[in-house]
N, C-alpha and C positions, 0 to 999 in steps of 0.2 A: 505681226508675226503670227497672230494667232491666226486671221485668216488663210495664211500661204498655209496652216496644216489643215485647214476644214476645221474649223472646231469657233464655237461660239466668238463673237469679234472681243467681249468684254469678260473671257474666263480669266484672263488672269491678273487683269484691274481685282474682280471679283473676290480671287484667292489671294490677292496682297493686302486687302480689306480699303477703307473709302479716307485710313488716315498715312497711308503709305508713302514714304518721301522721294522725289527723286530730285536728286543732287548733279553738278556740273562741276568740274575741276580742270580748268585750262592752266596748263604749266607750260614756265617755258627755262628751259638749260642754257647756258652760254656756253661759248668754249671754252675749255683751259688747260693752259698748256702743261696742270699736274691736275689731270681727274684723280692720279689716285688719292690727294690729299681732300677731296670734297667730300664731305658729307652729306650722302643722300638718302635714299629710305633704303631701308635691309630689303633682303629678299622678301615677299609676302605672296597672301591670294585674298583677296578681298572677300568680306564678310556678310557682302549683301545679296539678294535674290541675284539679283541681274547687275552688270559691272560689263559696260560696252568701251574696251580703250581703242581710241585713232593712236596709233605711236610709228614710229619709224625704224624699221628694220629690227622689231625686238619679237619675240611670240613668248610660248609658254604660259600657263595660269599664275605659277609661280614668276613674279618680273619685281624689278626694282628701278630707283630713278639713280640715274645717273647721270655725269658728264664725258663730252666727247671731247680730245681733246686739238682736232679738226675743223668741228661744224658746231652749231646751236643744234640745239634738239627741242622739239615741242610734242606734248600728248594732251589729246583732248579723252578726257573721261567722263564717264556718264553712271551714274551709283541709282539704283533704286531699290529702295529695302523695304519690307513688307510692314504695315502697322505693329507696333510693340503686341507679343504675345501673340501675334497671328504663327497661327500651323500651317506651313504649308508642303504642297507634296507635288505627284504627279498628276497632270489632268489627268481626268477621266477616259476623256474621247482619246487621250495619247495610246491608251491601253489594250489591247486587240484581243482577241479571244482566243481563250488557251495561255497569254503570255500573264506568267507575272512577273509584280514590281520588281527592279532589282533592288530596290528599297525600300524601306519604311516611312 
């Protein structure tokens, strides 16, 4: 990613620090023929730096898991969250001249 912007190949290894975790979550739904009775995860948006989901026909930041009560469903997810206590922000080289942060 970081090279497709031009910007150093290991900035944001760098900015998530050298103890930064990154996690895997393959799920898989079945069908059934009362989704509305299953229990699955509420709505949410996940809490880590980066949060890449493969899923099927769903978008938004905000998603939840669910059942279908048609087909199985599968989501591959990918979590990487920066070392405890690390700060982090916008790159540098993201930042263009004249423009500022829209954040802190």
């Amino acid at each position: 990613m970081a090279r497709s912007l031009n910007l150093d190949e290991n900035c944001f290894l760098k900015q998530f620090g050298e103890r930064a975790q990154l996690q895997a979550s393959f799920n898989y739904y079945s069908s059934c023929k009362r989704p509305d009775l299953v229990l699955g995860l509420k709505p949410h948006a996940d809490g880590t730096g980066y949060t890449i989901v493969l899923q099927d026909e769903v978008g938004s930041v905000v998603h939840r898991a669910v059942s279908d009560s048609k087909r199985i469903r599968i989501s591959i997810t990918t979590f990487y969250t920066p070392e405890a206590g690390k700060e982090i922000g916008p790159e540098e080289g993201l930042i263009g001249i004249g423009a500022s942060r829209l954040y802190k």
